[in-house]
C-alpha positions, 0 to 999 in steps of 0.5 A, a space after each residue: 500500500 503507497 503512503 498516500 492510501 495508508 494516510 487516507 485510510 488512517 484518516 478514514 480510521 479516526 474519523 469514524 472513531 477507530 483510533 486504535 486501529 489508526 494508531 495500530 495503522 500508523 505505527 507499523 507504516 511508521 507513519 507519524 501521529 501527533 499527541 495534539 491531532 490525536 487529542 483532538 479527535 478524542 475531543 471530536 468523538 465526545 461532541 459527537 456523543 461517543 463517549 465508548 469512542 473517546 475512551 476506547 481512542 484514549 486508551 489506544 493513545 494514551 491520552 487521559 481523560 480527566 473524570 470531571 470532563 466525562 462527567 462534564 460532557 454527560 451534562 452537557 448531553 443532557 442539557 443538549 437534549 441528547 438522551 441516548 448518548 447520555 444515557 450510554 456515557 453516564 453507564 460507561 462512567 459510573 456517573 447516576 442520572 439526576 431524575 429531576 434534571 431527566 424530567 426537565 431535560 424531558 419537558 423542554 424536548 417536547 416543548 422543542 417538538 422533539 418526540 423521541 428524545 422527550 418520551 425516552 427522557 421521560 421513560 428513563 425517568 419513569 415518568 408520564 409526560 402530561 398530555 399539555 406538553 404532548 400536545 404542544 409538541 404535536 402541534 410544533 411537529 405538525 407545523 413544521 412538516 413532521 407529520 408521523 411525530 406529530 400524529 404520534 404526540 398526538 395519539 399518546 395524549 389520545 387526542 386529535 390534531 386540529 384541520 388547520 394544523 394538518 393543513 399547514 403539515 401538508 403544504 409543509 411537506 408538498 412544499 418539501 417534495 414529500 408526497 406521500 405524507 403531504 397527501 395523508 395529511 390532508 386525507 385526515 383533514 379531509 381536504 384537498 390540496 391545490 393541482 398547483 401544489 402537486 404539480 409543484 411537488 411532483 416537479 421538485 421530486 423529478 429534479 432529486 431524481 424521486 420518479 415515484 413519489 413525482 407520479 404519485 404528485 402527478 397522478 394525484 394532482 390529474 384526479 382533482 382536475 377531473 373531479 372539478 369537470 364532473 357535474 354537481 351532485 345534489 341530495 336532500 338530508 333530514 336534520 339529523 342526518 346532517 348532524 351525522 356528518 362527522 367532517 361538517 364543522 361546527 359552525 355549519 351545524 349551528 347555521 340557521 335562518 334568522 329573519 324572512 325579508 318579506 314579514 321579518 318574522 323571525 321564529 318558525 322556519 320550515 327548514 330543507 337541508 342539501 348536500 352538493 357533491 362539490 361547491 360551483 367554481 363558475 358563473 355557469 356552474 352557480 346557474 346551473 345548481 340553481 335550475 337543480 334547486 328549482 326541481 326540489 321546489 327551493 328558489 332562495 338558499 345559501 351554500 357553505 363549504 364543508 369538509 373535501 369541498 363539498 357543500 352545504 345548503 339550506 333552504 327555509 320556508 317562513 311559517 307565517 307568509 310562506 316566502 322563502 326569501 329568508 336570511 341566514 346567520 
């Protein structure tokens, strides 16, 4: 081997923490180490969390490490969040993990939006991570993108997450070019993204070479643009089948009529409730649900937005003059 490929294999050697094989390396290809470039990787490894690294190049090299710099650096793993790497040094050194200093370290992961850390801190400390701090964490994980880290937060505190929240996740990682949580994200918000938005995702996907997330993008993308070319649907529900709807908001549930404009009689409406397979987008489409409405006998109604752009509509007949020009509030 040419003394150019055993100082690049010695290199290689220290920076994946095998000094004693480097030091082994360099002494049969009498090739020369210094004590200072030594102590200077040794210092490397315990940035990095290796502490059975540091020691082991410690002993190869004979470079002593002082107790209160272990100790040290096990703090300062903790306070970096660090649980695991903590958690193996202070077992190599002997060193007893204060539970109080666990639970805060634990606390302030999850407050960050670090799942993983803040419940292996709270389980090394044997505690249960309260549901206010779980949710939080949820919600920084959820915004941020981190759609499986939030969703387990969230489920640990057995709650769910709200539609805004996974909303912003969505566009978060179609922004990102991650297709597939992007699309879960709003499937459980029962939303649809934008054509523009997928087509946009499924280009940064082809650019890093991703081909199958980019036709996942596309594909998805192609669906919505043939569910706006299908024609509106529309079915009448009673009451109480509308309250069945689990993806109709509550601000839908509590929508009523207010006042007939004819008599200004405020109390007693005979109400008729409708469900549009998706709302009109065009001047057109607005014509063509009113002719629709006029075969269920409904001339005045008003449409709101629910769930995957579906819609809703109610009709109200005023009890005293039978006019069914009626304001909703």
């Amino acid at each position: 081997m040419s003394e150019e490929k055993v100082i690049i294999y010695i290199k290689k050697c220290l920076d994946e923490g095998r000094m004693s094989e480097a030091v082994e390396t360099a002494k049969f290809s009498s090739t020369s180490l210094s004590k200072e470039e030594l102590k200077a990787y040794i210092y490397k490894y315990l940035e990095k969390g290796w502490m059975s690294k540091a020691l082991a190049g410690s002993k190869a090299s004979g470079i002593e490490l002082p107790k209160e710099v272990l100790t040290g650096y096990v703090n300062k793993y903790l306070e970096e969040g660090k649980i695991y790497s903590a958690i193996e040094a202070s077992k190599i050194i002997g060193m007893p993990l204060p539970k109080d200093k666990i639970v805060k370290i634990a606390r302030d992961c999850l407050l960050k939006g670090k799942l993983e850390q803040g419940m292996e801190a709270y389980k090394l400390a044997e505690e249960k991570p309260p549901d206010g701090e779980l949710i939080i964490c949820g919600s920084l994980c959820l915004k941020e993108g981190q759609l499986y880290s939030g969703l387990e937060a969230y489920k640990i505190a057995s709650k769910t997450p709200l539609v805004e929240e996974l909303v912003i996740c969505g566009n978060r990682c179609l922004d990102k070019g991650q297709t597939s949580p992007g699309l879960e994200a709003y499937r459980l918000a029962n939303k649809t993204p934008t054509k523009e938005m997928l087509r946009s995702c499924g280009e940064k996907c082809l650019i890093e070479k991703r081909h199958d997330d980019a036709r996942t993008a596309f594909v998805a993308a192609q669906k919505i643009k043939e569910e706006k070319t299908k024609p509106i649907e529309v079915r009448e529900m009673t009451l109480e089948e509308l309250h069945g709807l689990n993806e109709l908001e509550e601000a839908w549930k509590s929508f009523a009529p207010r006042a007939c404009m004819n008599c200004e009689n405020e109390e007693s409406f005979k109400e008729r409730y409708f469900i549009l397979s998706r709302c009109p987008e065009t001047n057109e489409e607005e014509e063509r649900l009113d002719k629709l409405m006029e075969k269920y006998g409904v001339e005045h109604y008003a449409v709101g937005v629910f769930g995957d752009d579906k819609g809703i509509v109610d009709s109200a007949t005023c009890s005293k003059c039978g006019s069914q020009n009626v304001c909703f509030d």
